[in-house]
SESE-231332 format. One record per residue (C-alpha): residue in one letter; x, y, z. Coordinates in steps of 0.5 Angstrom, whole numbers, padded with zeros to 4 digits, always signed. Layout:
# residues N
aXYZ;...
END
This chain:
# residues 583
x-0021-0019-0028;x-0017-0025-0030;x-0011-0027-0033;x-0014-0032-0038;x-0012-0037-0043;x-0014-0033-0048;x-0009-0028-0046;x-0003-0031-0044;x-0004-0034-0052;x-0004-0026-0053;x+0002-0024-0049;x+0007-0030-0051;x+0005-0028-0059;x+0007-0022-0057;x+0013-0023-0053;x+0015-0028-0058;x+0015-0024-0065;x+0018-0017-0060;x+0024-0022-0056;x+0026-0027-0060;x+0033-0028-0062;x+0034-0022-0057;x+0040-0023-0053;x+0040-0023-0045;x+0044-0017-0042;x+0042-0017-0034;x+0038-0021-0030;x+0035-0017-0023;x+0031-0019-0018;x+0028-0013-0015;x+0022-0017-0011;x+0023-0024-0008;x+0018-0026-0013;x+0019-0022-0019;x+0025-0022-0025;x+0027-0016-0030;x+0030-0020-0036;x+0034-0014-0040;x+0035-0017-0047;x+0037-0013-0053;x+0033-0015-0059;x+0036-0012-0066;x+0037-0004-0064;x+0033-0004-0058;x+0033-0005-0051;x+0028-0009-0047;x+0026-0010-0040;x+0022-0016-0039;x+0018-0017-0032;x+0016-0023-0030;x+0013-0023-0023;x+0009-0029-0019;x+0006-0023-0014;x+0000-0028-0011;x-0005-0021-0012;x-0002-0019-0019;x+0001-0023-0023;x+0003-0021-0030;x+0008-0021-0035;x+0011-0015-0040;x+0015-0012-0044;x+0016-0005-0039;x+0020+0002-0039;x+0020+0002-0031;x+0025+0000-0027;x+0026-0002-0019;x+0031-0001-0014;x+0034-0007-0012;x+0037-0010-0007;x+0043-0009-0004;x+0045-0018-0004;x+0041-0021-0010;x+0037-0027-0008;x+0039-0034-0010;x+0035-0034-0016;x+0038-0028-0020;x+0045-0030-0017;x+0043-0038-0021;x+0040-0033-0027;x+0046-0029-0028;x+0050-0035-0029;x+0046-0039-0034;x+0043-0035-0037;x+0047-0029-0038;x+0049-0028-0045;x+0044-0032-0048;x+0039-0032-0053;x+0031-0033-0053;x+0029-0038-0058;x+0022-0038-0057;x+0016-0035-0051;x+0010-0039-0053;x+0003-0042-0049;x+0004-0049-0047;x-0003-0052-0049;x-0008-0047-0047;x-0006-0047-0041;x-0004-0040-0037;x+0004-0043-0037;x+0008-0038-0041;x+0015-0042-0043;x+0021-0038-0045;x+0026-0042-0048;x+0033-0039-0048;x+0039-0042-0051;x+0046-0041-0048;x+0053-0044-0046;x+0054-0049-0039;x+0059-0049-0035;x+0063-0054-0040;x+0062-0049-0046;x+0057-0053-0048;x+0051-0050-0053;x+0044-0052-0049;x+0037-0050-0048;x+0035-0048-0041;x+0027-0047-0040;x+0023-0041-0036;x+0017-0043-0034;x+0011-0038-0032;x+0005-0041-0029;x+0000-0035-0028;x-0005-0038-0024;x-0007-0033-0018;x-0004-0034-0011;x-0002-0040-0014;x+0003-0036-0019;x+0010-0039-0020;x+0017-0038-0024;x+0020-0045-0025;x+0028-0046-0028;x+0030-0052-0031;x+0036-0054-0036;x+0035-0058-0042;x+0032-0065-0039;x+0025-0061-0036;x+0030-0061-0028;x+0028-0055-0024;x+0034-0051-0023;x+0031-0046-0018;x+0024-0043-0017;x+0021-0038-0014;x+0016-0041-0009;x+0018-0048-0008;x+0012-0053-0006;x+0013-0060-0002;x+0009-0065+0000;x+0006-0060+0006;x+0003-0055+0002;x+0001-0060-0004;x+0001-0068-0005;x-0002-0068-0012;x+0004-0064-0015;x+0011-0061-0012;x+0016-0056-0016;x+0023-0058-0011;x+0030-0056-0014;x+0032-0063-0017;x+0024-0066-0019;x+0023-0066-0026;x+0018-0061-0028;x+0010-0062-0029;x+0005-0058-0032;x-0001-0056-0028;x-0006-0062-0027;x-0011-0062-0032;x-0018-0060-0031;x-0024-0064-0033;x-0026-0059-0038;x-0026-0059-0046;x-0021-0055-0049;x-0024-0049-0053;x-0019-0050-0059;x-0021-0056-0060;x-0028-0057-0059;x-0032-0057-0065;x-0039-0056-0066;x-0042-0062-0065;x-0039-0062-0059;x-0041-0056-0056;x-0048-0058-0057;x-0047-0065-0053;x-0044-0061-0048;x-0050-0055-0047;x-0055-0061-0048;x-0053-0064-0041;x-0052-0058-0037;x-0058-0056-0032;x-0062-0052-0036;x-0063-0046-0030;x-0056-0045-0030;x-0053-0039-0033;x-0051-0039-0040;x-0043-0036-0038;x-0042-0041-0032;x-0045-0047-0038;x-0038-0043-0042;x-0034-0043-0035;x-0036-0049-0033;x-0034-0053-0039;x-0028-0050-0042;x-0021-0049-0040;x-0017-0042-0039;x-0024-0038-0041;x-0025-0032-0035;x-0031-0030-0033;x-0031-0024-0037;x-0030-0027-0044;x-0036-0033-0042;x-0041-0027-0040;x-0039-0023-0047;x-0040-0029-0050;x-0047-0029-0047;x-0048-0022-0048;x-0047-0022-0055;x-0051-0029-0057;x-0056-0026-0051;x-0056-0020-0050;x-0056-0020-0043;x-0050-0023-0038;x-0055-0027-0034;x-0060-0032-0039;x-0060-0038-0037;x-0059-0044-0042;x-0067-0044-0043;x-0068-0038-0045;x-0062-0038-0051;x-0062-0040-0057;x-0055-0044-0057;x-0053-0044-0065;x-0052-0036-0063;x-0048-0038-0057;x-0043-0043-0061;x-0043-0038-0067;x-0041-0032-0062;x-0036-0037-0059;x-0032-0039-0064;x-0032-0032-0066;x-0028-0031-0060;x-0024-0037-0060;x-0022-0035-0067;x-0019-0029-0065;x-0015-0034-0061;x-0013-0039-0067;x-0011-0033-0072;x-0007-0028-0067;x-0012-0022-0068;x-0013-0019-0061;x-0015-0013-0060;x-0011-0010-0052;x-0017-0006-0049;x-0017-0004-0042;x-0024-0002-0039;x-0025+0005-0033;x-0032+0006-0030;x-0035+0012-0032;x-0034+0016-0025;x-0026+0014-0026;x-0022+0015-0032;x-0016+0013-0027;x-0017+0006-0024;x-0018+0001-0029;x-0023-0005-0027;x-0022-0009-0033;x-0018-0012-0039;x-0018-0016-0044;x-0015-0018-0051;x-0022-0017-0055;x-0027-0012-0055;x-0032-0012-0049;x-0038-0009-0050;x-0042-0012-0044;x-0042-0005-0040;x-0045-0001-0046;x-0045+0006-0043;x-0043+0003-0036;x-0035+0004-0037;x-0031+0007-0041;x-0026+0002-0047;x-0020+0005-0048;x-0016+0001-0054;x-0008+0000-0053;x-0003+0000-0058;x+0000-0006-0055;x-0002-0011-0049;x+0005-0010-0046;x+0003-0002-0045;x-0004-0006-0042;x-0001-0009-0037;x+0003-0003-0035;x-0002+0002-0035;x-0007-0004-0031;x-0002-0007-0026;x+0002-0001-0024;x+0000+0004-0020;x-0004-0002-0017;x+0003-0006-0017;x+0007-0001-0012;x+0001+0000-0007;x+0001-0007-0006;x+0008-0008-0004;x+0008-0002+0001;x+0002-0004+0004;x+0006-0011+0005;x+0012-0007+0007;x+0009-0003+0010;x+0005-0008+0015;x+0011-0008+0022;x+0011+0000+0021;x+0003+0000+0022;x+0002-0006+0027;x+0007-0002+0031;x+0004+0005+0030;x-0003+0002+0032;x-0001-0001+0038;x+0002+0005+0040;x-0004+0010+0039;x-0009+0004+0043;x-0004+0005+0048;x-0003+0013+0049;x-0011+0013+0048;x-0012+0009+0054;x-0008+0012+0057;x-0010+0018+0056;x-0017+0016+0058;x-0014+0013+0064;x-0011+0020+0067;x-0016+0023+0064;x-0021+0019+0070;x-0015+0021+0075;x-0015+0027+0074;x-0024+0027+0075;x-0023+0023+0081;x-0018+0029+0084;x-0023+0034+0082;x-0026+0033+0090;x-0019+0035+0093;x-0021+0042+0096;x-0027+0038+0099;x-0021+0034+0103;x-0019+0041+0105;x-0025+0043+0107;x-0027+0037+0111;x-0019+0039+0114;x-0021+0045+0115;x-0028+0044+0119;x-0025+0039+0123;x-0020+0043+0126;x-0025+0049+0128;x-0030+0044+0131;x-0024+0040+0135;x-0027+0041+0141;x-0034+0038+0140;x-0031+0031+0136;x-0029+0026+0141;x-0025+0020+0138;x-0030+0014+0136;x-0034+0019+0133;x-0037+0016+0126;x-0038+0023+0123;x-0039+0030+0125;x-0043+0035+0123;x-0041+0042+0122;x-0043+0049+0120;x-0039+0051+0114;x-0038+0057+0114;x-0034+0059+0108;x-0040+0059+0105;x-0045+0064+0104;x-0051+0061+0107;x-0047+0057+0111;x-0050+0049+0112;x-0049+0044+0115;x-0044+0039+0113;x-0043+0031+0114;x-0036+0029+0115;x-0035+0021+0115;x-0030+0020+0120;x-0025+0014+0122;x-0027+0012+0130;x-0020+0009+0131;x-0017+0016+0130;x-0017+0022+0134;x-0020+0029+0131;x-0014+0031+0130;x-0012+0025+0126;x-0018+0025+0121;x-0016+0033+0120;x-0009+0030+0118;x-0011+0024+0114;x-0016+0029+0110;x-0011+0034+0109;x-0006+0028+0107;x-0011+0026+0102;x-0012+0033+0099;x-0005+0035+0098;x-0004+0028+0095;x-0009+0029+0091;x-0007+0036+0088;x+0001+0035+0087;x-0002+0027+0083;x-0007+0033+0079;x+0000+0037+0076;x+0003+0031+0075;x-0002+0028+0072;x-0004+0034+0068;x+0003+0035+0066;x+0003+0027+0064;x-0003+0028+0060;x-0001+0034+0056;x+0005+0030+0054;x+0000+0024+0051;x-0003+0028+0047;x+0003+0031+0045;x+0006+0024+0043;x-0001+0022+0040;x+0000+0028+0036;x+0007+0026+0033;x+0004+0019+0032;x-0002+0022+0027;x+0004+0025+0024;x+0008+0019+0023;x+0001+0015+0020;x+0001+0021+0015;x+0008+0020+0012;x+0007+0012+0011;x+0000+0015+0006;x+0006+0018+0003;x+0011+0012+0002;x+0013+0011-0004;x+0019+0006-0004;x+0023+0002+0001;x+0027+0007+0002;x+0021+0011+0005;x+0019+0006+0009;x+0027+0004+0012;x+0027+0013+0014;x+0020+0012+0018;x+0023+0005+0021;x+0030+0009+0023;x+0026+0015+0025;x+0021+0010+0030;x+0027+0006+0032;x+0031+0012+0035;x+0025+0015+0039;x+0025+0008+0042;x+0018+0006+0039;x+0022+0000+0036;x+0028-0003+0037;x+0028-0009+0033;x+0023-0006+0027;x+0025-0010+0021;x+0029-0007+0016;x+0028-0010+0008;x+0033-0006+0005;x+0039-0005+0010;x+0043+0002+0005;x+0050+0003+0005;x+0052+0010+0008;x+0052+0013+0001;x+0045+0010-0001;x+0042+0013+0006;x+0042+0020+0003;x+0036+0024+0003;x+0032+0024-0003;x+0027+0030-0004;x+0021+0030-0008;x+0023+0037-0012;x+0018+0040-0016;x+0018+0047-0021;x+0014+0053-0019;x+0011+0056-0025;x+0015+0062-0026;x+0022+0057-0025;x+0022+0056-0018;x+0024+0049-0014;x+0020+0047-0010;x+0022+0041-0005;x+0017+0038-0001;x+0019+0032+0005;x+0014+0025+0005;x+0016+0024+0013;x+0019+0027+0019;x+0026+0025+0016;x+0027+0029+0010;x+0022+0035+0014;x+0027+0035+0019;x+0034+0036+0015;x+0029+0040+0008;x+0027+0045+0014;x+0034+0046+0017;x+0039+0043+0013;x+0037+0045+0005;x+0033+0050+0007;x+0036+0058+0007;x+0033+0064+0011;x+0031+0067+0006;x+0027+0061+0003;x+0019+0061+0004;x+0016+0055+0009;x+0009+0052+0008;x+0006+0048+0012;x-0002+0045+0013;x-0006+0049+0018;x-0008+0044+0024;x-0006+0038+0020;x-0001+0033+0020;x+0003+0034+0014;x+0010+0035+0009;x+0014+0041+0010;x+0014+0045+0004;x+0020+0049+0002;x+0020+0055-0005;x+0027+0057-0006;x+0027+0063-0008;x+0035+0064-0010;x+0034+0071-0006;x+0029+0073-0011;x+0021+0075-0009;x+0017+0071-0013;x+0011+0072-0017;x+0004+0070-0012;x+0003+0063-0017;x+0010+0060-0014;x+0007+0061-0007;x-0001+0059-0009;x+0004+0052-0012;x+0007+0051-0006;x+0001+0052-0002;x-0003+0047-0007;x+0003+0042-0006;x+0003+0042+0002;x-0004+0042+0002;x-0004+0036-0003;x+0002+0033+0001;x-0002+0033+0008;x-0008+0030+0012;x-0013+0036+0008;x-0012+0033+0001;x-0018+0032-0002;x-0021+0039+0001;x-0022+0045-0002;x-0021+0052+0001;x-0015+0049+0005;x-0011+0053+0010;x-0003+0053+0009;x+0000+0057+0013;x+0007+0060+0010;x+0013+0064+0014;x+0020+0066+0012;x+0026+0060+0014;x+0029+0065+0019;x+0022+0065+0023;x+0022+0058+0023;x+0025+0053+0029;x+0026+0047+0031;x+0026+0046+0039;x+0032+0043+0042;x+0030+0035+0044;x+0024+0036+0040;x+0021+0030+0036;x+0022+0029+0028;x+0019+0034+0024;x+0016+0039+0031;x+0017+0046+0029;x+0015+0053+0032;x+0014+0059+0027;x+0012+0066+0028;x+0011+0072+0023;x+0007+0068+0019;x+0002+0068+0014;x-0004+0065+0011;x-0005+0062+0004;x-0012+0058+0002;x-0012+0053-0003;x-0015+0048-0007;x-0010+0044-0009;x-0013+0040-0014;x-0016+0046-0017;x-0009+0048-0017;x-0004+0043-0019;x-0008+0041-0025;x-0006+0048-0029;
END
């Protein structure tokens, strides 16, 4: 999975033939590393996303658009000054390296017509978006590099731009035949023939070197000895020639037990997995990337986003579970308080037989049936009298520490409960929006005072938002993703008359099927069941149990946390909801 040379030069030619000549309308910048260029080209609209994210860096035209933030970073502020209103006048490869240079000709600040330059170099971690004017001088880029991150090359606002240093390699477009062979002939024999091809050519991935081997050798693994070279440079430059002439065929590879997460793309026919994958051809490279990089995309970013809210819920479960180990223990160690009693007890009946300075008394039990001889330790400073008062004191510290402790254990558990619950709403977290109503949620119980918040949303941007659904028969469904949205769809949204679904014994989203007064059919409460089943701690379960009331037999103890209700006069429903939810 590589974001090669050869499929830059397939993306740029794309974009190039799609956006050039196309006018840019708005620039956003919903991710501090990502920038969503809308251009109208002809009669359409496009949305071009470029984004330097170190784990998926990528570029293409797409359909989706994100939320943006409420202040826009500096960069897109200096975008939408220069660029605004500008045409793109070409997007190409520069060389054969992974930097995609979008050339755009607008108006500066005298009114002048210029070329201002967007440079994309895709290059992992190290992947960067770079503004320069006319002159190559950078303007803005998204991930500045100085002498203290790198000494061979820096991109500083005011430096002039330069490319990537060149590697030691051949370029692959360039390179005839006989220079192939020189270069086969001085590599180690031993050495597999893909790392020979990765080893010696520039911005070719280790996927196209090993179905270069693979075609030429019928293996990813021969070695420089056991291949015929000739074969190997013919199907390299067939390869190659696919570059050179823009015949590129986008395909994106599923392994066979996962037709829902891509592992691999390319911009030419993979055959190296034989039966091992699944090759799906698409109708163009932007509907590749989109597919590959979406969903993997937005997890990515949440679980980045999401990292105060989990540290703190961790620490927080450590910390009630020690704790509960703790009184736990206590609560053992006051287990021996009737014996404090007891030992009180025989020291009162035998008073007259104990002198003071005694170090123990033995005395007959008689609370028991056959009656033994008990030993109790006794402290020669005190007199009998004493030593009775002192085992009663500990008896009755003992059991009032026992209720308390008892009440605070319950109460951990409760709260260690209510953790578990926040956990399972951060699963469900699709946005930052999401993330900002857990963080508010957490703050205001006093979990985080100073948990950060990314986004900071006006009082018309707090609105809850439900994820809503359609019952088989027309009904809405509305399901909670956290606490929040389960507190105010409960006993806010929800009417008396409307059914409350909830995962039996498992921390989950409420589930509400409005029925408009009506009695629904049985396959709108199979659904809702399915839902809250797929939207809780079960999912992935089979024959879950989901247990579903009137609104009216629902309620919210007053002080209780988020989320926490009690119920009666339920009933019981059990689902499958990937069986369900796929009719």
């Amino acid at each position: 999975m590589a974001f090669d040379a050869g499929m830059v030069c397939a993306v740029a030619t794309e974009l190039d033939r799609i956006l050039k000549g196309g006018k840019i309308e708005k620039v956003f910048m919903p991710e501090k590393d990502e920038i969503h260029l809308l251009i109208h080209s002809g009669k359409t609209s496009f949305r071009l996303l470029i984004s330097a994210s170190s784990n998926n860096p990528r570029i293409l035209i797409t359909s989706k658009s994100k939320e943006n933030p409420p202040s826009p970073p500096m960069l897109c502020m200096q975008l939408r000054k220069h660029i605004t209103g500008g045409r793109i006048v070409s997007v190409s490869q520069i060389d054969f390296e992974r930097v995609i240079k979008i050339s755009i000709e607008c108006y500066d600040e005298m009114g002048f017509l210029t070329t201002r330059n967007l440079y994309f170099e895709i290059m992992g971690k190290h992947s960067n978006i770079i503004f320069c004017d006319s002159n190559e001088k950078i303007m803005s880029v998204v991930h500045p590099v100085d002498f203290s991150v790198s000494l061979l090359r820096q991109l500083l606002p005011g430096m002039k731009y330069e490319l990537p240093p060149k590697q030691a390699k051949l370029n692959p477009l360039t390179a005839d035949k006989n220079t192939f062979l020189v270069a086969a002939e001085k590599y180690p024999a031993q050495r597999t023939c893909d790392k020979f091809i990765t080893d010696s050519f520039i911005g070719i991935s280790s996927l196209i070197a090993r179905e270069i081997s693979y075609r030429a050798c019928g293996c990813i693994s021969a070695d420089m000895n056991s291949c015929q070279i000739e074969k190997v440079w013919f199907y390299f430059t067939d390869i190659i020639n696919c570059i050179k002439t823009n015949e590129f065929q986008p395909v994106i590879l599923f392994k066979n037990s996962d037709s829902s997460s891509p592992f691999e793309y390319a911009f030419c026919d993979i055959r190296q997995y034989e039966n091992g994958a699944v090759v799906k051809k698409c109708e163009n490279f932007s509907i590749l990337l989109d597919e590959f990089f979406s969903a993997r995309d937005k997890n990515d970013r949440i679980k980045q986003r999401s990292q105060d809210i989990f540290h703190l819920l961790c620490n927080t479960q450590n910390r009630l579970l020690k704790k509960i180990e703790i009184q736990q223990s206590e609560i053992a160690d006051c287990d021996d308080m009737e014996r404090m009693k007891l030992y009180g007890d025989l020291i009162t009946q035998n008073i007259y037989r104990i002198k003071r300075g005694d170090k123990e008394a033995e005395c007959i039990n008689y609370f028991e049936n056959d009656c033994p001889q008990t030993v109790i330790p006794l402290d020669i400073q005190l007199s009998p009298s004493q030593n009775a008062q002192k085992y009663y004191k500990q008896y009755n510290k003992k059991k009032s520490a026992k209720s308390v402790l008892a009440g605070q254990l319950e109460n951990a558990r409760k709260e260690l409960e209510y953790i578990d619950t926040v956990f399972d709403s951060l699963t469900r977290a699709q946005n930052e929006r999401d993330l900002d109503e857990i963080r508010e949620e957490l703050s205001s119980w006093g979990y985080a005072k100073r948990i950060k918040s990314n986004l900071k949303f006006s009082q018309k941007q707090k609105k809850i938002i439900l994820t809503d659904y359609t019952s088989p028969s027309g009904y809405r469904v509305s399901v909670g993703k956290n606490n929040i949205q389960n507190d105010y769809l409960t006993t806010q949204v929800a009417k008396k008359d409307d059914y409350w679904f909830h995962v039996k014994d498992f921390p989950g989203s409420h589930v509400v099927l409005f029925t408009n007064g009506d009695e629904p059919p049985a396959e709108d409460f199979t659904f809702a069941a399915a839902l809250a089943a797929q939207n809780s701690k079960a999912v992935g379960g089979s024959n879950v149990a989901v247990d579903y009331a009137l609104i009216k037999n629902v309620k919210k103890p007053a002080g209780s946390k988020p989320g926490y209700v009690i119920y009666t006069e339920h009933w019981t429903a059990y689902v499958s909801p990937d069986k369900v939810l796929e009719i």
